[in-house]
N, C-alpha and C positions, 0 to 999 in steps of 0.2 A: 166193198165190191167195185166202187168206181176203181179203185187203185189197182185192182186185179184186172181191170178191162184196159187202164193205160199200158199196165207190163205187157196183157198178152200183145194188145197192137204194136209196142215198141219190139218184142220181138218179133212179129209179123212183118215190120219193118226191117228190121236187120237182117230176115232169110228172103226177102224182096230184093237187098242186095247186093246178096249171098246169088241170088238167082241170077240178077243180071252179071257178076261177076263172072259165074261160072255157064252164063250160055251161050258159048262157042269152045268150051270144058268140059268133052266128055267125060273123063272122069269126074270131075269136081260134079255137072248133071248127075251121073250115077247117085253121087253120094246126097246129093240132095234129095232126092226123088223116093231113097230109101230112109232118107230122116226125119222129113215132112209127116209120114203116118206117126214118126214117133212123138214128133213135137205135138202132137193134136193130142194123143196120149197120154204125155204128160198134164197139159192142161185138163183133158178130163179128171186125172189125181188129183192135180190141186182142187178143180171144184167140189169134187166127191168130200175131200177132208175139209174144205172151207164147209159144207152143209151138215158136216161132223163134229162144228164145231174148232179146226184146227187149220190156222191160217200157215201156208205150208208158201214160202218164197221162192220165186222160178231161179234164182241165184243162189252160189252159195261162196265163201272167197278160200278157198286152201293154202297155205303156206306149207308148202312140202318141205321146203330146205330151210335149216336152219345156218347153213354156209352157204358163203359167194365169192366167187371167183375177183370180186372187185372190191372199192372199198369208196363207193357214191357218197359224196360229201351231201349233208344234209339227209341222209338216208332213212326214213320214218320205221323200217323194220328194225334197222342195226338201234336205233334209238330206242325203242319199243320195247329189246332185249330177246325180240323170237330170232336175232342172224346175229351171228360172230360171236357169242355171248355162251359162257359153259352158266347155263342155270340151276345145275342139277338134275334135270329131268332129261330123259331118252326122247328122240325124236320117233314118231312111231315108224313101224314099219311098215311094208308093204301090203304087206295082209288084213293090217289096220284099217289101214286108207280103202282097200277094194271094201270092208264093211260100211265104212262112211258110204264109199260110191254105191253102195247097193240101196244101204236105207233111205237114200236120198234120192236114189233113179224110181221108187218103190212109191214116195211119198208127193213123186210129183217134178221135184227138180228139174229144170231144163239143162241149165249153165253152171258148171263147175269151175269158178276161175280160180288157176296155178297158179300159186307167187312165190317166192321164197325170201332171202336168201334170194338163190339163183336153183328155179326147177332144173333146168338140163341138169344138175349135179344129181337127181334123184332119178337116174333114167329105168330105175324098178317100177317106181309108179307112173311113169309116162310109158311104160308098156304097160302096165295096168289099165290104165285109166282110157289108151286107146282102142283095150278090148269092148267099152260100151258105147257103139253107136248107135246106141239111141239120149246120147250126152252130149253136148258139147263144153268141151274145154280148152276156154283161152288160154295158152299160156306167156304169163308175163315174163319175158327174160331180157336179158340187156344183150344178147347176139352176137356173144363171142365164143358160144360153144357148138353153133350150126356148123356143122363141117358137114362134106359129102355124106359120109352115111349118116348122120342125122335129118339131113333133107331128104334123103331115101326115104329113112322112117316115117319124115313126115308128111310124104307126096301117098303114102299106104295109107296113112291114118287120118281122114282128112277129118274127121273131130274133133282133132287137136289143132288149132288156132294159134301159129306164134304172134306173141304183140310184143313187139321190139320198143324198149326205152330211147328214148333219145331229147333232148332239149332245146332243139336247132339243128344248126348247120354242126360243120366239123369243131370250130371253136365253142361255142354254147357246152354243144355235149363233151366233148375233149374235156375242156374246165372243169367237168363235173365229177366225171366217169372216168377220167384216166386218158393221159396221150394215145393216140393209137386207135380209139375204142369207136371211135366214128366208121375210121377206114373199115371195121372189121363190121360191122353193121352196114354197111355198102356191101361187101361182099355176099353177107347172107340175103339183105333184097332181091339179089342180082341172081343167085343163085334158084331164093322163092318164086323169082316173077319166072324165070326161064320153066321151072318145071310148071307153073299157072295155081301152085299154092295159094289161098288164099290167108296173105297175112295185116297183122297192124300192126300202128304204132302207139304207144304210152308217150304223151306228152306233157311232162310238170311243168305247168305255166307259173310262171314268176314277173315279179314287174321288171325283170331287164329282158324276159325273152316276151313279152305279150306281143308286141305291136307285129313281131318276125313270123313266129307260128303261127301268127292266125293271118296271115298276110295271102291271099289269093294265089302269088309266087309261089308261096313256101310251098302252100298244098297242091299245086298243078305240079309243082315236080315231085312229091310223094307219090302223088296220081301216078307217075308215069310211070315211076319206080315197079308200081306193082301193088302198092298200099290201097285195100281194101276198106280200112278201117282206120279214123282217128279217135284219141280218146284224150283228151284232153283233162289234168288233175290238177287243183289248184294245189299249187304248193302248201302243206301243211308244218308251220316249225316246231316239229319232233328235236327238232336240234337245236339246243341253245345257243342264243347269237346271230341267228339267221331270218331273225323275226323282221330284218327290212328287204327281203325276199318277199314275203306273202303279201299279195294282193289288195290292193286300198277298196274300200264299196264299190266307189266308183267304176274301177279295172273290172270287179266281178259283174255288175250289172251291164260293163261294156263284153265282158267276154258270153253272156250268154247270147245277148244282142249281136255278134259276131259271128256266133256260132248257127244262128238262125238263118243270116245270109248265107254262110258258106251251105248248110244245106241245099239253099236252093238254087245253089248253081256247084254243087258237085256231088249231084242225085247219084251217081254210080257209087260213092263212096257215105260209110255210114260216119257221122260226126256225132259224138258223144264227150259231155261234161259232166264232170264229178267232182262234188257235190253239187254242182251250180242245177244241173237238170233235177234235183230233189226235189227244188222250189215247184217244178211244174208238175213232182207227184205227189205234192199235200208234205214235205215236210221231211224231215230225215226216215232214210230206208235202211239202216241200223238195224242192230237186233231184233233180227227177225222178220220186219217187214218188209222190206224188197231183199234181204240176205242180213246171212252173218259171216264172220271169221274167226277160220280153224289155225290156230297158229301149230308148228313143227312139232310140239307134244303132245299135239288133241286139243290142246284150252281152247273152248267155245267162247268167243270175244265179239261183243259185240259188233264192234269194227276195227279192220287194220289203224285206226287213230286213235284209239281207244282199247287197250290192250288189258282190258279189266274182267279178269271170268271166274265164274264159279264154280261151272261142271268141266267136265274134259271129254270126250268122244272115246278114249280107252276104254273108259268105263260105263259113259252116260249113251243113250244112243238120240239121234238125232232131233225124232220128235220129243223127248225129255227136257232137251233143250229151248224146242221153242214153245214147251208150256209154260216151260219157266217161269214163275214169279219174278225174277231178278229183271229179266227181258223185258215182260210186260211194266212193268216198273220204268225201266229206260224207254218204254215207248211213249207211256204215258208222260214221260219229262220231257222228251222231244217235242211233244204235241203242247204240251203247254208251255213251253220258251218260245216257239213257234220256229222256222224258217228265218234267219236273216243272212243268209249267204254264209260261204265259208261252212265249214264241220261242224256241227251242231253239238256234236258229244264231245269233240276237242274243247271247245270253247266252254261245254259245262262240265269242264273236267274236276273241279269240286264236287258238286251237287254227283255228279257221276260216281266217283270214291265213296261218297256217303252212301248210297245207294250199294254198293261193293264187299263195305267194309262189315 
């Protein structure tokens, strides 16, 4: 129950933001004013099914696209095998996904965050999924496919949240993401802040970008940009090789400790870390307990770092999943490894398989 009353306040928190962002936003007000009954709605669901017995997560992570447009070195999906990868399996359709969105709008859900791959490639379910506003959904893209009429769509849809990738300035992200790919993510800020969109950014901190992102510069000119939101994600190596990228203890406990200052001097903007803020909700929020992840052919996974599932959502439906034995199992090994920075379920990626297999 504590852990349900930290989520509801962290979202309380984030449409705090959302408020001050959009109040001199008539529309963006509209759209608040008529989301606010829903958001109270959905936390009545969750408590209803928590007193039922069924702990139901205000989050849930979707990987719609199992293609992208780019080819992100060190990329934890392409590694994973849900992007660029023929598996065998169909990616689901659209009609799929609106049932996810139902069971999950039904059982309580607040936040449905889009990943891929790259979502703009699946613009079926981002006209789906903008039909429910009483949802909101982040979507994670790297912001090379916002052209004019997709800002259209998204100044109509304001529950659709783009959060643009990026790793720094033009060279950082450049390096990562391909020449070019900075310029074209300026364009699309430029374009969000003119209509008064409210967007973010995805930040994978690594030890050669920490000291820049998290730099008071850095984020006063995001601020200006129009950036509502940071999120800040510890690099995870998915990718063999790239293991002197990820963060030493010490970087982790300086990046949460960083992230506390910048809160309180850029109150206008929400500052969010992942995994690092697990620590301050008891522990990994994995499988089921603060979310799970639907990778591009339904597989129910406990987390994007951890691509190990049992059921699939074609077939299984939502609450099935988080009764799940397999779930409860990973929750219970999270809880007894305890919290020590970094992915919880990466790092017990044995004990994890075993549990799996």
């Amino acid at each position: 129950m504590n852990l349900n009353k930290m989520m509801d306040q962290g979202i309380a928190q984030i449409m705090t933001t959302a408020g001050r962002f959009y109040l001199n936003n008539p529309k963006g007000r509209a759209f608040l004013i008529g989301l606010l009954p829903e958001l109270a709605k959905s936390t009545a669901r969750r408590k209803k099914q928590e007193k039922e017995g069924l702990h139901v997560p205000p989050f849930l992570i979707a990987s719609i696209a199992s293609q992208c447009n780019l080819h992100c070195a060190g990329c934890y999906a392409r590694a994973g095998g849900s992007c660029g990868t023929s598996s065998g399996k169909r990616d689901m359709d659209a009609g799929q996904w609106g049932h996810i969105f139902d069971q999950a709008a039904r059982l309580g859900v607040a936040f449905i965050l889009l990943a891929g791959g790259e979502p703009f490639l699946r613009r079926d379910i981002l006209d789906l999924a903008g039909a429910y506003p009483n949802v909101i959904f982040p979507i994670f893209t790297n912001g090379t496919m916002l052209n004019q009429e997709t800002i259209e769509f998204l100044d109509s849809h304001r529950n659709l949240i783009p959060i643009l990738s990026i790793e720094g300035n033009a060279k950082e992200t450049d390096d990562r993401r391909g020449a070019g790919t900075h310029a074209q993510i300026e364009m699309a800020m430029g374009a969000l802040k003119k209509r008064n969109i409210l967007f973010g950014a995805a930040i994978t901190v690594t030890r050669q970008n920490l000291p820049l992102v998290t730099s008071n510069d850095f984020l006063e000119v995001l601020e200006d940009k129009g950036c509502g939101v940071t999120l800040y994600v510890e690099y995870v190596p998915a990718e063999e090789g790239t293991e002197d990228l990820v963060l030493m203890q010490t970087q982790i406990k300086q990046l949460q400790a960083l992230c506390l200052e910048l809160r309180k001097s850029f109150r206008r903007m929400v500052i969010l870390s992942f995994p690092g803020d697990e620590e301050e909700m008891g522990g990994c929020l994995a499988s089921g307990r603060g979310f799970f992840h639907i990778n591009p052919t339904g597989d129910a996974e406990p987390c994007p770092f951890s691509p190990h599932a049992k059921q699939n959502l074609a077939s299984d439906s939502v609450e099935a999943v988080l009764r799940s034995q397999y779930f409860a199992d990973l929750r219970e090994l999270a809880e007894r490894v305890g919290h020590h920075g970094g992915c919880t379920l990466f790092e017990e990626k044995e004990q994890v398989e075993k549990l799996w297999a």
